[in-house]
C-alpha positions in Angstrom: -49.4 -137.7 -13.8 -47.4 -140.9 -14.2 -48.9 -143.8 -15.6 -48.9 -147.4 -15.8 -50.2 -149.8 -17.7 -53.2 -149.2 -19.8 -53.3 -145.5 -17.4 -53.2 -146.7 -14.3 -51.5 -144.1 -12.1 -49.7 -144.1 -8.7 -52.7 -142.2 -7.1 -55.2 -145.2 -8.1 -52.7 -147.3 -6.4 -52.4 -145.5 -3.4 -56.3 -144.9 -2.9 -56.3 -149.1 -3.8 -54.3 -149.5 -1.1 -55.9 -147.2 1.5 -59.1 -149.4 1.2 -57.3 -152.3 1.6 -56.1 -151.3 5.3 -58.8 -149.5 6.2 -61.1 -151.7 5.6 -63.8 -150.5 4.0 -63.9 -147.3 1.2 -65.6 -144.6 3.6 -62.5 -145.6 6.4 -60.5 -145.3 3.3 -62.0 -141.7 2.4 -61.6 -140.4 6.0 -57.7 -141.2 6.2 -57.1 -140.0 2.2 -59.4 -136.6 3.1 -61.6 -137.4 -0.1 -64.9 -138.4 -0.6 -66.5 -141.1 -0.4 -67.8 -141.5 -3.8 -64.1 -140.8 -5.1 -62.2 -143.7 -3.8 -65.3 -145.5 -4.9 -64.7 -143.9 -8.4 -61.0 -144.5 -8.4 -61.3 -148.0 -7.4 -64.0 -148.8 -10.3 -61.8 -147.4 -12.6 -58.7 -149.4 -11.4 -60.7 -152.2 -12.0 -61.6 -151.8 -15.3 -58.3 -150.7 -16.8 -56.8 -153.8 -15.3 -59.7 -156.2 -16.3 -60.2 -158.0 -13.0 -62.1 -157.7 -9.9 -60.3 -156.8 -7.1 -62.7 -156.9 -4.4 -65.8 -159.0 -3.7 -68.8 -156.7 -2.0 -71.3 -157.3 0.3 -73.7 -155.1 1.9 -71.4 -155.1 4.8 -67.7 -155.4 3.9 -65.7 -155.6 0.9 -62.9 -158.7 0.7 -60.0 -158.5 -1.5 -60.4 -161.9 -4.7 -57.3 -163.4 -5.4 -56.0 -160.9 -7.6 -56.6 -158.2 -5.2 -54.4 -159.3 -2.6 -51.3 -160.2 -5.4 -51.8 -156.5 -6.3 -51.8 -155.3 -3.0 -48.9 -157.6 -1.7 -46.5 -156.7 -4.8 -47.4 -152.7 -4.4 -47.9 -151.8 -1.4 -44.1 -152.1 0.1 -43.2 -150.0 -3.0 -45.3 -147.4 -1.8 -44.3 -147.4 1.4 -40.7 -147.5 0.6 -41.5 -144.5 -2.1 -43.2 -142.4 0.9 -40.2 -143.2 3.5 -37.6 -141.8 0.8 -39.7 -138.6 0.0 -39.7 -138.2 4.2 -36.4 -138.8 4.5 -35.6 -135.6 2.1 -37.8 -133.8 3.9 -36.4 -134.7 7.3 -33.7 -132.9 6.1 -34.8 -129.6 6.9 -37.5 -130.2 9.3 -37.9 -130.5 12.7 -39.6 -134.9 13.5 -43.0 -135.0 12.5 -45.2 -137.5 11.1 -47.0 -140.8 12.0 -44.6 -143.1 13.8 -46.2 -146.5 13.8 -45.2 -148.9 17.2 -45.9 -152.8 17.8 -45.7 -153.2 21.3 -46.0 -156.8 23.2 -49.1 -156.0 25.5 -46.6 -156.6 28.9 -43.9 -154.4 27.5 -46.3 -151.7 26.9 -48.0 -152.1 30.3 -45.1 -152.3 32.5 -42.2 -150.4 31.0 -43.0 -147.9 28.1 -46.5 -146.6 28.5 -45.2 -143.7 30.2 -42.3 -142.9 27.9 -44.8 -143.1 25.2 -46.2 -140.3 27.0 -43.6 -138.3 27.7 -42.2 -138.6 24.3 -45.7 -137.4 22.4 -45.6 -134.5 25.0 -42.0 -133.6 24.2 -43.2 -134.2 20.1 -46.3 -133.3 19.6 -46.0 -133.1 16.3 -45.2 -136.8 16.1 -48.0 -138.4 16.1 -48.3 -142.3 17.9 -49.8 -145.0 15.9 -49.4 -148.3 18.7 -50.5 -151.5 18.5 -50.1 -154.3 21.4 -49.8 -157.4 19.5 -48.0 -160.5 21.3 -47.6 -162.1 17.7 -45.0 -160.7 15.2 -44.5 -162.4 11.5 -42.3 -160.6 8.8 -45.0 -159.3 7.2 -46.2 -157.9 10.1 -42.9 -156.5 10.8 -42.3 -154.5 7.9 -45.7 -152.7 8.5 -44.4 -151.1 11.6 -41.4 -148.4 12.1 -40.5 -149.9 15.2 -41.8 -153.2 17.5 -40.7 -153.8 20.8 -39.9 -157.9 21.8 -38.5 -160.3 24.5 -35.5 -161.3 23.0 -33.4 -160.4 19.8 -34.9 -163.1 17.4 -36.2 -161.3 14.2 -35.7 -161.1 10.3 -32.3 -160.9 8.9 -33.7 -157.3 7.5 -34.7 -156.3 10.9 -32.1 -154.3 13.5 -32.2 -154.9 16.7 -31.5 -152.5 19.8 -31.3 -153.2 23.7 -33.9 -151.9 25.8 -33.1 -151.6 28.9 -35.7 -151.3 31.8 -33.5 -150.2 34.8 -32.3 -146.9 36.7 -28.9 -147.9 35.9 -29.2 -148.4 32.0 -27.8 -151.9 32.4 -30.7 -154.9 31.7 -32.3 -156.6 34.7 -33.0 -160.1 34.8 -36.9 -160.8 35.0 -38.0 -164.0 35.9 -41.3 -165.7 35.1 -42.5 -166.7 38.8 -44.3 -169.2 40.6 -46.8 -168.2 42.8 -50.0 -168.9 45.1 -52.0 -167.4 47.9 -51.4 -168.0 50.8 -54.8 -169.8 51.5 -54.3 -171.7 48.9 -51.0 -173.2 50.1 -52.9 -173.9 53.7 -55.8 -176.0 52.0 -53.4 -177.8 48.7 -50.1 -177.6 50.5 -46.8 -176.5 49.2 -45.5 -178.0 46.2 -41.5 -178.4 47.1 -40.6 -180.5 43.3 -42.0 -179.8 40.1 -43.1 -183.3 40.5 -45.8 -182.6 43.0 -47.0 -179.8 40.5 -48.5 -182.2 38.8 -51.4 -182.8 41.7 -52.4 -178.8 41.7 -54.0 -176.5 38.9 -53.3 -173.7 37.3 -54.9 -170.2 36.6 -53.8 -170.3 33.3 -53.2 -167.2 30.7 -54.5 -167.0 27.2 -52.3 -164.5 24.7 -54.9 -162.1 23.4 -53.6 -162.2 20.1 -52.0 -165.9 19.4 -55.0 -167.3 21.5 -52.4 -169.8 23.1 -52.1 -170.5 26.4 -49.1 -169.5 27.6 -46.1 -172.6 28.6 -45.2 -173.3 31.8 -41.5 -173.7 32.0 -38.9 -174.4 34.9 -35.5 -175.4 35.2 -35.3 -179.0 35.7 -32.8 -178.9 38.7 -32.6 -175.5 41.1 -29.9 -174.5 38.6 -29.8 -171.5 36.6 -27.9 -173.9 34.2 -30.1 -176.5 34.3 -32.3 -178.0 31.3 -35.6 -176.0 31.0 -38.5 -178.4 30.6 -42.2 -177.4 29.9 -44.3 -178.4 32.9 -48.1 -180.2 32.1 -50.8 -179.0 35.4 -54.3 -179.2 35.4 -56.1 -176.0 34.7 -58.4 -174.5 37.3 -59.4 -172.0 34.5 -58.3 -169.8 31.6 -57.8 -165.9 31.3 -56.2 -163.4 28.9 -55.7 -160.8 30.7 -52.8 -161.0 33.4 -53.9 -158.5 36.3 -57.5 -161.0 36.4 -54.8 -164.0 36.3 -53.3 -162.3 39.7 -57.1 -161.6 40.8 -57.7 -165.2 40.2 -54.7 -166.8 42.0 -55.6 -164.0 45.3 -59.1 -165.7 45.3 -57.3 -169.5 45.9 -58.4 -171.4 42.4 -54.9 -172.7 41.6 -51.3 -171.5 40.8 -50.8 -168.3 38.4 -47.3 -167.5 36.5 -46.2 -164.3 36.5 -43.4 -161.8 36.0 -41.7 -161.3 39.3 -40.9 -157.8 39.8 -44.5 -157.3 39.4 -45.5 -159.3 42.5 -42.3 -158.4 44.6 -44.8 -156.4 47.1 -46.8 -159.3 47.5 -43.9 -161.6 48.3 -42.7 -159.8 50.7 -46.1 -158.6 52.8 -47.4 -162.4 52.3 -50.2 -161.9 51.0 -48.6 -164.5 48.2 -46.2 -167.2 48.1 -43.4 -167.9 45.7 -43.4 -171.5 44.9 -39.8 -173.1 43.4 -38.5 -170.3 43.4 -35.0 -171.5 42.4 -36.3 -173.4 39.0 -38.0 -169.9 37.9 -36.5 -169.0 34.1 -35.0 -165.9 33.1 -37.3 -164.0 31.2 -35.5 -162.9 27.8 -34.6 -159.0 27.5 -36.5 -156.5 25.4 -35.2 -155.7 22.4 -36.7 -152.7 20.0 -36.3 -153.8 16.2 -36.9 -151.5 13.1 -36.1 -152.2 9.6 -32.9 -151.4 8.2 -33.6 -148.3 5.7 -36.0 -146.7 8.8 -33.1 -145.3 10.4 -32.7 -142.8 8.1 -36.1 -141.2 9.4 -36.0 -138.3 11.4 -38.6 -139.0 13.3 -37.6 -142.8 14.5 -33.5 -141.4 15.0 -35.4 -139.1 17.5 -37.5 -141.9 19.1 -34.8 -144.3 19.4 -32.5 -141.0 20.8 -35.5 -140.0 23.1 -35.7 -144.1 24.7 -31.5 -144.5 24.9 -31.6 -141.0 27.3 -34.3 -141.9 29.4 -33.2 -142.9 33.4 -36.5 -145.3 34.3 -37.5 -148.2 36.3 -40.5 -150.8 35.6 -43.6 -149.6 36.2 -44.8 -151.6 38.8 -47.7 -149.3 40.0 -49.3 -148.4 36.4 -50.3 -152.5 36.1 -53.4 -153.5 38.7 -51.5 -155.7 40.7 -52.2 -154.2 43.9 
């Protein structure tokens, strides 16, 4: 077995490192297939070849000290990068298998890939799905997923970026965040016909689930695609974090909601709501999927990448709520 320093071996590292992201050490036993009392025995052993506590333990949780997270943050990409390189050799051979790990913005998920996601694990079964909906993505973060799907192409120099393209005809459509009321509402508060006159109505606002920040309202200054965009101050009428009880919210009359259009085309045209400045909405940036560099030498994200670029599909306007 290969050793380190004073006999520290790869597998205490690994088992270190399975604690830290599952949690806790009986997590850390389920996804190793050990027992319990193992990792526990592996991790106090860690600890005293290296001299230092590495977690601090309370009856409910253990927290990594200091030291704990510079071992974990200078080993665990080295692991990682280890267990890639060992797949990719094994790839060779193989038909895709393995865990593919996805971090998904919570709209992208709902409206344009939760059925391929589907469709791919049925046409891979043995690939199995790890997703997470996050709607914040730093570089660490990143580099803990094979691939994460975006608005817009911004991302780490390491990072690759691909097109995604939610349309029957493979080329990108152009969403726009909209404007919109019921029509009730516009009967009792009136029309706004400026951004101006925004300023005397309120807004059913949305909170990002995972940034907690309430999410900007911005419109082109002048009825120009071209124009400057500015961000827009409104009162709030209240606060939400979930975007089909934003829609709910705005149908009831409290105040003016923002959403992406295609989802509320239906409702534009039966009347049931009513765009509002229309020609100062913002383009809405296009989704880009983004791995890290080295990942494209896995099998099993060549396939997914393969499996998304041949797909033929539209939005999924009728798997959101917006009814």
């Amino acid at each position: 077995m290969r050793e380190f320093v004073n006999g520290v071996t790869y597998n205490q590292l690994i088992t270190f490192k399975a604690i830290v992201e599952a949690g806790n050490i009986s997590k850390a036993s389920k996804h190793l297939g050990i027992s319990s009392a193992s990792v526990s025995s592996s991790l106090k052993t860690l600890e005293q070849q290296l001299g230092q506590t590495l977690f601090t333990r309370t009856t409910r949780a253990i927290k990594l000290t200091d030291i704990g997270n510079q071992l974990y943050c200078s080993t665990h990409f080295a692991i990682d990068e280890l267990a890639k390189s060992v797949e990719v050799v094994y790839d060779l051979n193989n038909s895709p298998c393995g865990t593919l790990s996805l971090n998904i913005a919570t709209t992208i998920y709902h409206w344009f890939v939760k059925d391929l996601l589907v469709n791919f694990q049925r046409t891979y079964p043995a690939i199995q799905l790890d997703i997470t909906l996050s709607d914040t993505l730093d570089q660490h973060v990143e580099q803990q997923f094979d691939i994460g799907f975006r608005y817009g192409e911004r991302v780490e120099e390491s990072m690759i970026t691909k097109p995604f393209h939610p349309s029957k005809q493979g080329n990108s459509h152009i969403f726009k965040a909209a404007l919109f009321a019921s029509q009730r509402y516009i009967e009792l508060q009136g029309l706004p016909t400026s951004i101006s006159q925004l300023s005397s109505h309120a807004m059913v606002k949305l909170r990002m689930p995972t940034s907690k920040k309430l999410a900007p309202l911005r419109l082109h200054k002048q009825p120009t695609n071209s124009s400057e965009i500015v961000n827009i101050d409104t009162n709030t009428a209240m606060v939400v974090n979930d975007m089909t009880a934003l829609v709910d919210m705005v149908r009831q009359d409290f105040g003016i909601g923002m959403m992406i259009d295609f989802v509320l085309d239906e409702q534009f045209e039966n009347g049931s709501l009513v765009p509002i400045l229309r020609d100062h909405w913002c383009n809405i940036p296009n989704i880009y999927m983004h791995y890290a560099k080295e990942s494209k030498q896995s099998q099993k994200v060549r396939c997914f990448l393969e499996f998304i670029e041949q797909q033929s599909f539209q939005p999924f306007k009728n798997n959101h709520q917006v009814e």
